[in-house]
C-alpha positions as CSV (number, residue, x, y, z in Angstrom):
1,X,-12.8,-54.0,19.5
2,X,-15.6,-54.8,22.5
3,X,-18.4,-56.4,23.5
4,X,-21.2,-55.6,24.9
5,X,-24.8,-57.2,25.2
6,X,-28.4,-55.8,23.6
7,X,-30.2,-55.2,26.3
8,X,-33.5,-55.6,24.1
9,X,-32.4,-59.3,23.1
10,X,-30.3,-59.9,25.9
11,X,-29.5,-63.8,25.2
12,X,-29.6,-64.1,20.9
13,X,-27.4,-60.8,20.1
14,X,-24.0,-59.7,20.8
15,X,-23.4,-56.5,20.0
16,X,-19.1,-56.0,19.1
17,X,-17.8,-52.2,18.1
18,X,-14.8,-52.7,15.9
19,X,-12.5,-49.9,16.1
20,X,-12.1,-49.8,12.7
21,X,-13.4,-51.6,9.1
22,X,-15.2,-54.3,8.6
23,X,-14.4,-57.1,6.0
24,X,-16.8,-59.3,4.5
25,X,-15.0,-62.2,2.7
26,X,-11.7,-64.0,3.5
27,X,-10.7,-64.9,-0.3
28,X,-8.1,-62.9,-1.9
29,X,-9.5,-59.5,-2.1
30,X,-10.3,-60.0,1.6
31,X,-6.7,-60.7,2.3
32,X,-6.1,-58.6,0.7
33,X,-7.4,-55.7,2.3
34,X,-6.7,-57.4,5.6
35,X,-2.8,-56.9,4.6
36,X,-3.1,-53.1,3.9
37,X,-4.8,-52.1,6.6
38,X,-2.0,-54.7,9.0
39,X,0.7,-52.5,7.0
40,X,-1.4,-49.2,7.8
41,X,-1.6,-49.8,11.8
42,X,-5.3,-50.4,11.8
43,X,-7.0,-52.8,13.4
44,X,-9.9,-55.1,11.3
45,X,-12.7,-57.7,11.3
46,X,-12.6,-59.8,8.6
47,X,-15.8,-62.1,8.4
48,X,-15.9,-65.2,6.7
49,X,-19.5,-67.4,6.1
50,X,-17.1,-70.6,5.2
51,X,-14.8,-72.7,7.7
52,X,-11.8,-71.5,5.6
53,X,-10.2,-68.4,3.7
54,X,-10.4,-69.0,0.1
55,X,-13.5,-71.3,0.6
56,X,-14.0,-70.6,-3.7
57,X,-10.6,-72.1,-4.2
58,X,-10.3,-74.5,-1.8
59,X,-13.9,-75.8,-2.2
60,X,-15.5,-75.0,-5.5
61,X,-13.0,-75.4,-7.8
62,X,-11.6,-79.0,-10.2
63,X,-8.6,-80.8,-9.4
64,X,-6.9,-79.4,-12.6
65,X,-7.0,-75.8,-12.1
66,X,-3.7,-73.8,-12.5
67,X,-3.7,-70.0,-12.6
68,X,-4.6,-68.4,-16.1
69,X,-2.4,-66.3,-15.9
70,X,1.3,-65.7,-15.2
71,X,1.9,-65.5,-11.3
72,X,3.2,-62.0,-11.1
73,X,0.3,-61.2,-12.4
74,X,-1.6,-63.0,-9.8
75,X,0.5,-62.0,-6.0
76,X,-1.6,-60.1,-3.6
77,X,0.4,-57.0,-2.1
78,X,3.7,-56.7,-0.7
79,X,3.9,-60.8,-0.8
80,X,5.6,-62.4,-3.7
81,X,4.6,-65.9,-4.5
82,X,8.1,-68.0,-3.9
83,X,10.4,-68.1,-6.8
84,X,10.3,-71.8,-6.9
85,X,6.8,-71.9,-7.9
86,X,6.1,-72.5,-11.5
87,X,4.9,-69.6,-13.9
88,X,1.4,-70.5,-13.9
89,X,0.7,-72.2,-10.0
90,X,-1.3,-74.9,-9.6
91,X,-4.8,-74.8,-7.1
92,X,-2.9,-76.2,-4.8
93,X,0.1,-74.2,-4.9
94,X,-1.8,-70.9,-5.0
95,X,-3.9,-71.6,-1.8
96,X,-0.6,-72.7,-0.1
97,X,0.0,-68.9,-1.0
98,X,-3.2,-67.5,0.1
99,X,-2.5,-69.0,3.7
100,X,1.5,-68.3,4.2
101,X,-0.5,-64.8,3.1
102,X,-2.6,-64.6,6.0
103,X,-0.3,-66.1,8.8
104,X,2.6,-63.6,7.3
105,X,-0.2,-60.6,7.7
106,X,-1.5,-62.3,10.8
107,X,-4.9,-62.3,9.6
108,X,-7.4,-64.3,11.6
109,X,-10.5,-64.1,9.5
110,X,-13.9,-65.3,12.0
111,X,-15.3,-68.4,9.9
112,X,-18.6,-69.2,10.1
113,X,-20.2,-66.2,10.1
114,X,-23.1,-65.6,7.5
115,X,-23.9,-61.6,7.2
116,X,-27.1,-61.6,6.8
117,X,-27.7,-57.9,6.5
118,X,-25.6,-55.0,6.2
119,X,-27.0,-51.3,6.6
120,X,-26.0,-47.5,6.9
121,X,-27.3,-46.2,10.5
122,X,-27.5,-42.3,9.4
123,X,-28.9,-41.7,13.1
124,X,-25.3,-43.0,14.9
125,X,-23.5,-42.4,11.8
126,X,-22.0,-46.3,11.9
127,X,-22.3,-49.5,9.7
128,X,-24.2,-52.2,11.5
129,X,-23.9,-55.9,9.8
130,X,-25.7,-58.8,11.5
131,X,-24.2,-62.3,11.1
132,X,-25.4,-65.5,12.1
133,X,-23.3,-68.0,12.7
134,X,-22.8,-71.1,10.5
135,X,-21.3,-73.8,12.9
136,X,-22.9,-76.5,14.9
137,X,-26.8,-76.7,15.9
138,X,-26.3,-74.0,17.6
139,X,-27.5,-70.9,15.8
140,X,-26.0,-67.6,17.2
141,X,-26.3,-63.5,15.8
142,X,-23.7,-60.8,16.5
143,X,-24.2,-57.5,15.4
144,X,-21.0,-55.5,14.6
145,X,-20.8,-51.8,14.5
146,X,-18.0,-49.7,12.3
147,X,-17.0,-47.0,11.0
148,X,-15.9,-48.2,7.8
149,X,-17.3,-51.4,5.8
150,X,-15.8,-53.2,2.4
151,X,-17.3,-55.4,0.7
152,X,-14.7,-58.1,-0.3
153,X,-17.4,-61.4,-1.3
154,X,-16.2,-60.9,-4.8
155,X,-18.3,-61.1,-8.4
156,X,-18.4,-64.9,-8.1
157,X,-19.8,-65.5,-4.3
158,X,-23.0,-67.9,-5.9
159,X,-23.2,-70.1,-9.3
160,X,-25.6,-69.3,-12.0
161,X,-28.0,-72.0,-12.6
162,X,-29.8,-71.6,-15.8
163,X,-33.5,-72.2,-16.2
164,X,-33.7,-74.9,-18.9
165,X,-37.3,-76.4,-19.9
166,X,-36.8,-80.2,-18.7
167,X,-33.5,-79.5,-16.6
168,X,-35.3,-80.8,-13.5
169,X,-37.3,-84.3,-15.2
170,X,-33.2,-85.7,-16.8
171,X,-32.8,-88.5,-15.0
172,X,-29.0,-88.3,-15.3
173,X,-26.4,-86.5,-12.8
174,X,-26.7,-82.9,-13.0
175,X,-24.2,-80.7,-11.4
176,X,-22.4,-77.1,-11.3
177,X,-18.9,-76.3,-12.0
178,X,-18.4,-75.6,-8.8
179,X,-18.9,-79.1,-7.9
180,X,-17.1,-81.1,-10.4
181,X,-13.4,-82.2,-9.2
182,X,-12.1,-84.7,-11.9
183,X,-13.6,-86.5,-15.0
184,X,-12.1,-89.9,-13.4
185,X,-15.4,-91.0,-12.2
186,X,-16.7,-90.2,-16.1
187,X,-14.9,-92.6,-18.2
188,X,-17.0,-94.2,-20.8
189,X,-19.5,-91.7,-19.9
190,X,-21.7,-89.3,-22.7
191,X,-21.3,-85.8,-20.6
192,X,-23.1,-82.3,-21.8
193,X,-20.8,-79.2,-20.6
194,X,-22.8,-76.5,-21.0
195,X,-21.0,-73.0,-20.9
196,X,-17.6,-72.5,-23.6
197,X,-15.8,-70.3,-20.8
198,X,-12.7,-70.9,-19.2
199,X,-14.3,-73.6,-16.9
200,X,-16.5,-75.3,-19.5
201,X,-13.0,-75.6,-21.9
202,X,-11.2,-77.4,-19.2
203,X,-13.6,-79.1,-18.0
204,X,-14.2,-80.6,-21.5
205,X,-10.6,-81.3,-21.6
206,X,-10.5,-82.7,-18.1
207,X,-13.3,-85.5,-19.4
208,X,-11.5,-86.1,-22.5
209,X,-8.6,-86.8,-20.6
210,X,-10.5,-89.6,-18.6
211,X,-11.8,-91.1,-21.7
212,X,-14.9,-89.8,-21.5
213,X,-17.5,-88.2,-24.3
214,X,-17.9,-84.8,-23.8
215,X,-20.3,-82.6,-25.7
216,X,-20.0,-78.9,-25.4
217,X,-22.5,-76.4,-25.5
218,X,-21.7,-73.2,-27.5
219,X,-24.8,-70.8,-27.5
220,X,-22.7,-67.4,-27.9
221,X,-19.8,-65.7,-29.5
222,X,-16.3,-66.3,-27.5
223,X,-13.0,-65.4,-28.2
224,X,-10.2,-68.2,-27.9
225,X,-6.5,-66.8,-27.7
226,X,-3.6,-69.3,-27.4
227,X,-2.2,-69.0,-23.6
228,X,1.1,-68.2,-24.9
229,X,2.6,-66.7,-28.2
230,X,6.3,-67.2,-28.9
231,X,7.0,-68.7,-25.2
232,X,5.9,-65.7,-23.5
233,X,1.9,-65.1,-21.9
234,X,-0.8,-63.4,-23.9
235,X,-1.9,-61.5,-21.6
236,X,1.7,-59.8,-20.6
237,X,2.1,-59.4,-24.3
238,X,-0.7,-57.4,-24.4
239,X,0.1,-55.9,-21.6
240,X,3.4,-54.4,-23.0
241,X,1.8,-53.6,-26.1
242,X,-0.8,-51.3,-24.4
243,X,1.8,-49.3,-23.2
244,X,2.5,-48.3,-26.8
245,X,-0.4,-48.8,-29.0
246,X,-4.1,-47.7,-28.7
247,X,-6.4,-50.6,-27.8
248,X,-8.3,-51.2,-31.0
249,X,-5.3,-51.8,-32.8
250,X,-3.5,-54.2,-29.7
251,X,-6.9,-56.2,-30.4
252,X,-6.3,-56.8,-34.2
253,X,-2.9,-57.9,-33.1
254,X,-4.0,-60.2,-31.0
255,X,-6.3,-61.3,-33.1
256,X,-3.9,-62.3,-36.0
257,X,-1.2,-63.9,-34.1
258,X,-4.3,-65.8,-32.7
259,X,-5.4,-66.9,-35.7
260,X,-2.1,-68.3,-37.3
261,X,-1.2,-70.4,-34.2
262,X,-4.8,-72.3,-33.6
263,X,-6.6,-71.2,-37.0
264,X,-10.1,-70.3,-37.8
265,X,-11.7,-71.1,-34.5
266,X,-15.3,-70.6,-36.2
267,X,-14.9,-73.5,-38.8
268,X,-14.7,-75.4,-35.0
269,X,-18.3,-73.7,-34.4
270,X,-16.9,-71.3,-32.1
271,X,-17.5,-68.0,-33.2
272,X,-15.9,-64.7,-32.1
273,X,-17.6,-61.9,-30.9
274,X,-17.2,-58.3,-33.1
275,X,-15.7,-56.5,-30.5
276,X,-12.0,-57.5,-30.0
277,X,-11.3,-59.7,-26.9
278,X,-9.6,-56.6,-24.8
279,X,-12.3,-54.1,-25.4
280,X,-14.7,-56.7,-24.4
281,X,-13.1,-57.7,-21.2
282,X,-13.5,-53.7,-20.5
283,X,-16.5,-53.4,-21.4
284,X,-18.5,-56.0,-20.6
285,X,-16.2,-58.0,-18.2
286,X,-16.3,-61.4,-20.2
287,X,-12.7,-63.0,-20.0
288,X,-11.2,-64.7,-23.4
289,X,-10.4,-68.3,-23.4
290,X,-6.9,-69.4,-22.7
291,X,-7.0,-72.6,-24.7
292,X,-4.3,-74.9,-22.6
293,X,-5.4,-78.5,-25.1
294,X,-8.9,-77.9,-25.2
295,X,-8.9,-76.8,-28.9
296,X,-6.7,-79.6,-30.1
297,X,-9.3,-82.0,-28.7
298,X,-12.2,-80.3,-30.7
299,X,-10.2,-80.0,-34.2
300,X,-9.8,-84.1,-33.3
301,X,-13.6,-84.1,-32.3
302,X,-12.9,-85.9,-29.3
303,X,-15.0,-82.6,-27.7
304,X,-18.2,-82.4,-29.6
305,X,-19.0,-78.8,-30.1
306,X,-22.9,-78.4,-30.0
307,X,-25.7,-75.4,-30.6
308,X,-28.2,-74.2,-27.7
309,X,-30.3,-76.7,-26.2
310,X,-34.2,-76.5,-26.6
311,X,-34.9,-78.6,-23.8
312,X,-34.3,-81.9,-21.5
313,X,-36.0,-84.9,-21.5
314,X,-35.1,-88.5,-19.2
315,X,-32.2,-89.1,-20.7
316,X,-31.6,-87.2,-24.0
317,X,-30.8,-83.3,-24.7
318,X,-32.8,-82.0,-27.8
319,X,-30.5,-78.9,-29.3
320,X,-31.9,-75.9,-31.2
321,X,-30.9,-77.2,-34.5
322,X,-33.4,-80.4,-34.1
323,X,-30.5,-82.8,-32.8
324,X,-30.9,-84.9,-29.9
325,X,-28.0,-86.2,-28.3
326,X,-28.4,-89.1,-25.4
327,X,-26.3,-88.5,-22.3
328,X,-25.7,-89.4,-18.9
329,X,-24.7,-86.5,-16.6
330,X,-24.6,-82.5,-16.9
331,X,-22.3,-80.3,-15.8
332,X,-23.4,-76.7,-15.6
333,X,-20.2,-74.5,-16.7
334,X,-22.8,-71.5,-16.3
335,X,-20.6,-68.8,-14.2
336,X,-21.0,-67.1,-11.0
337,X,-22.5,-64.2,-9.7
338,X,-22.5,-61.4,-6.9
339,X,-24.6,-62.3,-3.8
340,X,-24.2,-58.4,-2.6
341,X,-27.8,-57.7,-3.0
342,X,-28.8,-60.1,-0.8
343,X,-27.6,-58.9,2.0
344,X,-26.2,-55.3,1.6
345,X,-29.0,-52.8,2.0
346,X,-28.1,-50.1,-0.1
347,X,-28.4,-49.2,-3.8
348,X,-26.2,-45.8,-4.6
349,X,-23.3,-47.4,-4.6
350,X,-23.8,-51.2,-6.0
351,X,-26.5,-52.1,-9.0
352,X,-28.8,-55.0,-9.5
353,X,-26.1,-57.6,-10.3
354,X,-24.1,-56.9,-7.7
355,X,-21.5,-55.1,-9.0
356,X,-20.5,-51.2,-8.7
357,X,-22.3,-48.3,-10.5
358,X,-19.0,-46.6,-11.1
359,X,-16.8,-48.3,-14.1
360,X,-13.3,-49.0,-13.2
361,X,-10.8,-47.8,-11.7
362,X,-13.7,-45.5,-9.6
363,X,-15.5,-48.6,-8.6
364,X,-13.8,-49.0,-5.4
365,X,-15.5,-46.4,-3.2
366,X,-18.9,-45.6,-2.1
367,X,-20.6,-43.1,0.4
368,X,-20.4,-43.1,4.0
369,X,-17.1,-45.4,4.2
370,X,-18.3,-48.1,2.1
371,X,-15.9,-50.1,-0.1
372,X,-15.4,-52.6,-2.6
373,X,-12.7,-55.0,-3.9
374,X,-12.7,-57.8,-6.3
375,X,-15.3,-56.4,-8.3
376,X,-13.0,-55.1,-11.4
377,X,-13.6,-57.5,-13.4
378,X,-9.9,-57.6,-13.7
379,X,-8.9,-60.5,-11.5
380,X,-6.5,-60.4,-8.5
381,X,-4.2,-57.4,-10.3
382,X,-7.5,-55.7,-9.8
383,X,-8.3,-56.6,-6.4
384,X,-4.6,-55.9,-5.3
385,X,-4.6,-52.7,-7.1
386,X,-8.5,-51.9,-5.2
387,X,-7.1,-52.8,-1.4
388,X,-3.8,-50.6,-1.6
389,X,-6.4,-48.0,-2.4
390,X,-8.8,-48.3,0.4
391,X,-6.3,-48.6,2.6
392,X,-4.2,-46.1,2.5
393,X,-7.8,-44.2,2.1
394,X,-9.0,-45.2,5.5
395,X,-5.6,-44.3,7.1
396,X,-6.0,-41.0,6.0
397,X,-9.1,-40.6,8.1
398,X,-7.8,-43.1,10.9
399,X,-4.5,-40.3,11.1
400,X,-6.6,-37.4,11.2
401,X,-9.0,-39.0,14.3
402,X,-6.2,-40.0,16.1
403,X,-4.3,-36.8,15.9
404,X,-7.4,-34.6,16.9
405,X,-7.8,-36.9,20.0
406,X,-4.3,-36.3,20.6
407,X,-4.7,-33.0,20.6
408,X,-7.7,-33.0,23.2
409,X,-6.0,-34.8,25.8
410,X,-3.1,-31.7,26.9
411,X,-5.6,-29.1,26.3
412,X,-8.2,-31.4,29.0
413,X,-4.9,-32.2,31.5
414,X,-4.6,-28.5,32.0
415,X,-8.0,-27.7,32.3
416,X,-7.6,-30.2,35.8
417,X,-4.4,-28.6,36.4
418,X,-6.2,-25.2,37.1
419,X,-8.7,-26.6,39.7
């Protein structure tokens, strides 16, 4: 990698040719990539908008968050997580991971640099992203040229704030997921979770837990599968059942041992969806609930479960059914979403949301050495499984450069050698 200036704007743009890909994103998937590529011989930028790798986990996340799932589902390549970690690692304990990761892989992201657009160049034949960077008043642009680009800021780079008639006028606190840490500060407190995901089920529990009165808002069909069945994870029972049985009938399964451990979740007003919860995690990308206590606590009604809300008004919430429930604060359990078509100018490769055209496992590479990882839909086994391949596909193309430069340099020695 080097420097060198644009003479056109001289004093606000660095121009820096990296002699190899280009990274955006430092969270997993980033580190990912970073690691294959260390493994593979080729050198890497890795660009970061944040002050930290991980900024999602380490940031955006509540106090309470463990791993869904079991953690050798969850290690990134060719780096266990250490064997004295529990099967399901706390937030803490995974990002204590994600950085032994990137010191191991020596993998210096550069934080604080927002790309702000990323485009093909067909004339030179060479990516060109612009950043800006995000530290200090100081406001600074580099433009980096490569060969190769991947896209690494995930499917849930920006939250989802829903439009809701009278959101803005509540007079109460209204925040996203991504901001909420612990319900300690909402004991005694009447709180609407909107959303019935993962988040919005332990972040119901997490108020509960702190004595406060959550109310949670249920507007679609979700599927709620116990973490564990017989002592052993859902998911890598299904997993092992797969192997065996077609999916439809892995789904029933599921569905049955699910229903004589927690019950009839819809007489809770939680409804499943038609399609079973496997199918619909391929198809759609919408993850089941791992109920870890949040079910108990709405059988006990200690978490109100409530229909879509109509609108807001100072200090009440009127639901679609006619009920109107007062409450103080709001927190927004609404998802995230792909920020790719804000800056990545292109639109072969990635769609609207932000995600890839090409279903999975095909949805990792693009045209003209563009890449993607972390857009599966199928968490950090996804990811992992995404930055092995791009890889050991760039290397291919990296070997085949360097041996046709090797190749150059005897036949040009004895071309001297004559004169």
């Amino acid at each position: 990698m080097f420097t060198f200036s644009d003479q056109n704007d001289f004093l606000d743009r660095r121009c820096v040719w990296v002699n190899g890909p280009v990274v955006v994103g430092a969270g997993p998937s980033g580190l990912a990539v970073g690691a294959c590529l260390k493994e593979q011989g080729i050198p890497f930028v890795v660009l970061e908008r944040a002050d930290c790798i991980a900024s999602l986990w380490q940031k955006r996340t509540y106090d309470r968050l463990k791993l869904h799932l079991p953690k050798q589902f969850c290690q990134l390549p060719n780096f266990p997580f250490p064997q004295h970690f529990p099967e399901y690692p706390t937030k803490k304990q995974f990002i204590d991971y994600l950085e032994s990761y990137a010191r191991h892989f020596d993998i210096n992201p550069h934080f604080n640099e927002s790309v702000q657009t990323a485009k093909y160049d067909e004339a030179c034949q060479l990516w060109r992203i612009k950043t800006v960077s995000t530290c200090g008043a100081i406001c600074s642009e580099v433009e980096y040229l490569c060969q190769w680009l991947v896209v690494a800021t995930g499917e849930n780079a920006e939250r989802v704030v829903p439009d809701i008639e009278g959101l803005q006028e509540f007079e109460g606190e209204v925040i996203h997921a991504c901001e909420y840490k612990s319900g300690e500060k909402y004991s005694g407190k009447k709180v609407l979770v909107v959303g019935c995901g993962n988040s919005g089920m332990e972040v119901s529990l997490d108020l509960c837990n702190h004595n406060a009165k959550p109310s949670m808002v249920v507007r679609s069909s979700v599927h709620v599968l116990p973490r564990e069945i017989c002592g052993k994870s859902t998911f890598e029972l299904a997993m092992v059942m797969m192997r065996w049985l077609p999916l439809w009938l892995v789904d029933r399964l599921m569905l049955l041992l699910a229903w004589f451990i927690l019950g009839n979740t819809e007489s809770y007003g939680l409804k499943r969806p038609s399609i079973g919860p496997l199918k619909l995690k391929n198809t759609h990308g919408k993850t089941p609930v791992l109920d870890i206590g949040a079910l108990a606590k709405i059988r006990s009604r200690d978490i109100k479960v409530v229909p879509g809300i109509k609108r807001f008004l100072k200090g009440i919430v009127q639901l679609v059914d006619g009920e109107e429930l007062e409450i103080d604060s709001v927190v927004l359990a609404t998802g995230y979403c792909s920020n790719v078509p804000y800056w990545l100018q292109e639109t072969d490769f990635f769609s609207k949301n932000g995600l890839p055209k090409t279903p999975f496992p095909n949805g990792w590479k693009g045209n003209a050495g563009l890449y993607a990882v972390g857009f599966t839909r199928r968490g950090l086994s996804g990811a992992s499984s995404d930055a092995t391949r791009i890889a050991q596909d760039i290397s291919k193309v990296w070997k085949e450069d360097l041996n046709k430069k090797k190749q150059k340099v005897p036949t040009h020695r004895r071309c001297i050698s004559t004169f």
